[in-house]
MIKELO-342357 format. One record per residue (C-alpha): chain; x, y, z; residue in three letters. Coordinates in Angstrom, 3 decimals. Each point is the difference from the previous one (the first is absolute). Example, Ala and Ser with C-alpha at 12.3 -4.5 7.8 and 13.67 -1.06 7.14 Angstrom:
BEGIN
<r><mol>A</mol><px>12.300</px><py>-4.500</py><pz>7.800</pz><type>ALA</type></r>
<r><mol>A</mol><px>1.370</px><py>3.440</py><pz>-0.660</pz><type>SER</type></r>
***
This chain:
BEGIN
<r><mol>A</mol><px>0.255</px><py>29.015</py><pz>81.289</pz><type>UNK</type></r>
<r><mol>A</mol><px>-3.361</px><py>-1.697</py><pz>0.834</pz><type>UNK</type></r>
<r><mol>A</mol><px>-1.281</px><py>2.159</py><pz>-3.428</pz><type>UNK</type></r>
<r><mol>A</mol><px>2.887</px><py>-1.089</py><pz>-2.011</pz><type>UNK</type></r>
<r><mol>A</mol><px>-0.487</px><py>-3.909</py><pz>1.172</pz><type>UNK</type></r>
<r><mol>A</mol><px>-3.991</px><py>0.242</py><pz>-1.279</pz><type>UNK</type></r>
<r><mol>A</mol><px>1.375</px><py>1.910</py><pz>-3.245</pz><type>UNK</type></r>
<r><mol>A</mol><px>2.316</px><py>-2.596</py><pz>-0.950</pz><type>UNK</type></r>
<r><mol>A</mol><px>-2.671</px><py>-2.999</py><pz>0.843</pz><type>UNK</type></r>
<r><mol>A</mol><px>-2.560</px><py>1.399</py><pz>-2.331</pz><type>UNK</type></r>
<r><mol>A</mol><px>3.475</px><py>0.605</py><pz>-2.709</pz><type>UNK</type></r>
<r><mol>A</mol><px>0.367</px><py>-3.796</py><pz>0.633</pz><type>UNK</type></r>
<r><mol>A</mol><px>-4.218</px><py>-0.694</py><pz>-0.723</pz><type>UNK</type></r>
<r><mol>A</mol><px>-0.013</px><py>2.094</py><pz>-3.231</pz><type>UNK</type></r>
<r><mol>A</mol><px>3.311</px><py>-1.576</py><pz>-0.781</pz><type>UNK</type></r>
<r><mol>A</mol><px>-1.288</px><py>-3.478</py><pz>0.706</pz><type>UNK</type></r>
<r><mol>A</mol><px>-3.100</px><py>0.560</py><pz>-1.759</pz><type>UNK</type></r>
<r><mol>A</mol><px>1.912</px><py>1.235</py><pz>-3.315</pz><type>UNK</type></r>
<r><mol>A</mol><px>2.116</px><py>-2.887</py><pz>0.039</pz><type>UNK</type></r>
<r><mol>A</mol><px>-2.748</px><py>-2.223</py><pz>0.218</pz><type>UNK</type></r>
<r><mol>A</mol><px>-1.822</px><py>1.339</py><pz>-3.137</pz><type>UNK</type></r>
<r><mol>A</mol><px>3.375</px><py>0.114</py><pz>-2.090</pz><type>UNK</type></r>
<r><mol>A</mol><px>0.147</px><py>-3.643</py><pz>1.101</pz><type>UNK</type></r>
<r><mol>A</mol><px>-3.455</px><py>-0.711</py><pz>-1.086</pz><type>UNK</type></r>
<r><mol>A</mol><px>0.487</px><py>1.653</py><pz>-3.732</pz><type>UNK</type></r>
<r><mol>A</mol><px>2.602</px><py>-1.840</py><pz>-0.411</pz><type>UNK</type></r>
<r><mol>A</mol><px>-1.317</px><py>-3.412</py><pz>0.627</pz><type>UNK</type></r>
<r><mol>A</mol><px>-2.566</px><py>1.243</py><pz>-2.161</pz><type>UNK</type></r>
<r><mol>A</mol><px>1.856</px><py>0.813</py><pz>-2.702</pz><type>UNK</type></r>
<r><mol>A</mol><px>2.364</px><py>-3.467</py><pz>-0.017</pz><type>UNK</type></r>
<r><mol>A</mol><px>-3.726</px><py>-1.725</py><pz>0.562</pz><type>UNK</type></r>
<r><mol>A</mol><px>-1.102</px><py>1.483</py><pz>-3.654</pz><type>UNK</type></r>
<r><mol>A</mol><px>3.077</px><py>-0.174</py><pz>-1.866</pz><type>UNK</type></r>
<r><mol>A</mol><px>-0.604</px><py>-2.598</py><pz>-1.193</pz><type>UNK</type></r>
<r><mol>A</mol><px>-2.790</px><py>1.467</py><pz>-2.134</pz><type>UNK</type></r>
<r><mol>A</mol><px>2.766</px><py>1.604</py><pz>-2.160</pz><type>UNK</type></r>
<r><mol>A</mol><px>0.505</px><py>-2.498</py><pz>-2.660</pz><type>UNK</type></r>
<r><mol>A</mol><px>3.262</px><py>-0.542</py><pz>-0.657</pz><type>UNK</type></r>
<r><mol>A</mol><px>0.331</px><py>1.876</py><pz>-3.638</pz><type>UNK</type></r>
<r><mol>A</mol><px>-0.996</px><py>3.366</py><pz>2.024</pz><type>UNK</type></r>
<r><mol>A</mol><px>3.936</px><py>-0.150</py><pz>1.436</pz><type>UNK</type></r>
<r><mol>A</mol><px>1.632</px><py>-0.591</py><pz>-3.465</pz><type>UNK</type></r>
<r><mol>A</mol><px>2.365</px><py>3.057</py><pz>-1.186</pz><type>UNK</type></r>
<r><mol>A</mol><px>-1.033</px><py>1.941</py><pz>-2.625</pz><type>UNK</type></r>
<r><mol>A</mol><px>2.326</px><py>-1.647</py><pz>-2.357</pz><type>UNK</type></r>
<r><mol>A</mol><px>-1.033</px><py>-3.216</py><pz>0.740</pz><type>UNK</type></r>
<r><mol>A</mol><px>-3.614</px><py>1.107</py><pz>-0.817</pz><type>UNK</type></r>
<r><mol>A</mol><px>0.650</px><py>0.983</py><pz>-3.439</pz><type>UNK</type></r>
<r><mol>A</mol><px>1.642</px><py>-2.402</py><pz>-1.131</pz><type>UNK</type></r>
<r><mol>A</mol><px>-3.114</px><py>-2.212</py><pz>0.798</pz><type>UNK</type></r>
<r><mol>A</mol><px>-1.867</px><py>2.574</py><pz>-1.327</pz><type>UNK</type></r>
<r><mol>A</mol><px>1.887</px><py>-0.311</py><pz>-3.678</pz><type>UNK</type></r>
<r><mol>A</mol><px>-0.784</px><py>-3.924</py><pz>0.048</pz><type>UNK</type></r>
<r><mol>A</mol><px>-3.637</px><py>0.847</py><pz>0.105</pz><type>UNK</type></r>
<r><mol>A</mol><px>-0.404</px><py>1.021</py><pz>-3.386</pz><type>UNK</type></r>
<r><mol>A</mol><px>1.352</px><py>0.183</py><pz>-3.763</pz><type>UNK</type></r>
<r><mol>A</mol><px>2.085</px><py>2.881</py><pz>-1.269</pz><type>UNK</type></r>
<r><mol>A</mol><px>-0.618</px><py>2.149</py><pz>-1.582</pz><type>UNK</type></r>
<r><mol>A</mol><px>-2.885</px><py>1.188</py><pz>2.036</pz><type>UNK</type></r>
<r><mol>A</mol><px>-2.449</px><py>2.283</py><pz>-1.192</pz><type>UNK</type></r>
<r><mol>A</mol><px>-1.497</px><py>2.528</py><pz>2.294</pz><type>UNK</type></r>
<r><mol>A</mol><px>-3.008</px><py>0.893</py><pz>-2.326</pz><type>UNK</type></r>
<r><mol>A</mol><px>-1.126</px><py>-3.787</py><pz>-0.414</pz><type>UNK</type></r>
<r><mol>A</mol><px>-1.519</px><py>-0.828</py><pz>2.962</pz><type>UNK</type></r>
<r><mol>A</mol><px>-0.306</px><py>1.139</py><pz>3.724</pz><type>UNK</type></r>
<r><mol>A</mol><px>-0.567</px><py>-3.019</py><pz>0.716</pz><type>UNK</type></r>
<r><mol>A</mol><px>3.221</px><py>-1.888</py><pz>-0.345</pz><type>UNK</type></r>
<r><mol>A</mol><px>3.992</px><py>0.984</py><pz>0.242</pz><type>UNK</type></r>
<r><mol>A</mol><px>0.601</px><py>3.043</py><pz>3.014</pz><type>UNK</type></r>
<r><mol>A</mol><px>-3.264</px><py>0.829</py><pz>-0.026</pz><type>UNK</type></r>
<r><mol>A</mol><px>-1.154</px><py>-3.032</py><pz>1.367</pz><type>UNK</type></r>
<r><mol>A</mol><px>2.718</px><py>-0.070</py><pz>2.693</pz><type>UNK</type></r>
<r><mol>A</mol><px>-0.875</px><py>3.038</py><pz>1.092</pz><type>UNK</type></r>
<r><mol>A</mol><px>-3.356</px><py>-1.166</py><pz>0.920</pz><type>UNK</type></r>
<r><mol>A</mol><px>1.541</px><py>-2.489</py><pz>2.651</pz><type>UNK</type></r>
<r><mol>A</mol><px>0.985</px><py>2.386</py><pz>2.678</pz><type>UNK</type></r>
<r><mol>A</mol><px>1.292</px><py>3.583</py><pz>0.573</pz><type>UNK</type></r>
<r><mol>A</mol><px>3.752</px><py>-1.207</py><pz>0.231</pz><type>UNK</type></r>
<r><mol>A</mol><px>-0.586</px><py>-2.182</py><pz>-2.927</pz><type>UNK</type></r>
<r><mol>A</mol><px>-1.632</px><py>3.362</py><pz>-2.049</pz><type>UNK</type></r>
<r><mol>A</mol><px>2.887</px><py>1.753</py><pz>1.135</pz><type>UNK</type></r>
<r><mol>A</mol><px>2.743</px><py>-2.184</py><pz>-1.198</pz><type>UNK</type></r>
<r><mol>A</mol><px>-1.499</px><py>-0.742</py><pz>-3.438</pz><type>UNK</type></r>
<r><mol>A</mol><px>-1.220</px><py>3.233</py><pz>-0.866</pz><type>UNK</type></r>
<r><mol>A</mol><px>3.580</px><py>1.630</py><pz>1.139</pz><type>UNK</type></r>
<r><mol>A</mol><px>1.523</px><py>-2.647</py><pz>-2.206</pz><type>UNK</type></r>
<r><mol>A</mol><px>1.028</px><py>1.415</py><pz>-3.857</pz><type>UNK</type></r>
<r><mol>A</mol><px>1.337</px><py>-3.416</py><pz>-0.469</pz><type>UNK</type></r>
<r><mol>A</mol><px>-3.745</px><py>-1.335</py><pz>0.658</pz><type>UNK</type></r>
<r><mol>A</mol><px>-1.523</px><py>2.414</py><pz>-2.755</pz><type>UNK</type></r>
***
């Protein structure tokens, strides 16, 4: 029984000690959210639509990679993502 006590204590440690980390990366993660500008949690659809303010229709992809979804692609990978996936954008 003796055995079984000391196995369950050092259960309890590891247990403890992987409790503690989760605990830890948590509070680090809510500490940094607030990094995450607030336009990284807009849907999809919301993004878009923002998107099809940003410049005049039509749009011509041979023009310039400097303007329309080629320049919002350059912002970020979700941002590349969304406008080059777009065939409303091109």
């Amino acid at each position: 029984i003796a055995d079984l006590d000391r196995s369950i204590e050092k259960l309890e440690a590891s247990l403890a000690a992987v409790k503690k980390e989760r605990d830890e990366t948590i509070a680090f993660r809510d500490s940094h959210l607030a990094l995450f500008p607030p336009i990284h949690q807009l849907p999809t659809e919301v993004l878009v639509e923002i998107f099809h303010l940003t410049f005049e229709k039509p749009y011509n992809v041979f023009a310039s990679s400097r303007s329309g979804p080629w320049l919002l692609g350059k912002v970020c990978r979700r941002w590349r993502q969304v406008a080059w996936s777009c065939p409303s954008l091109w």
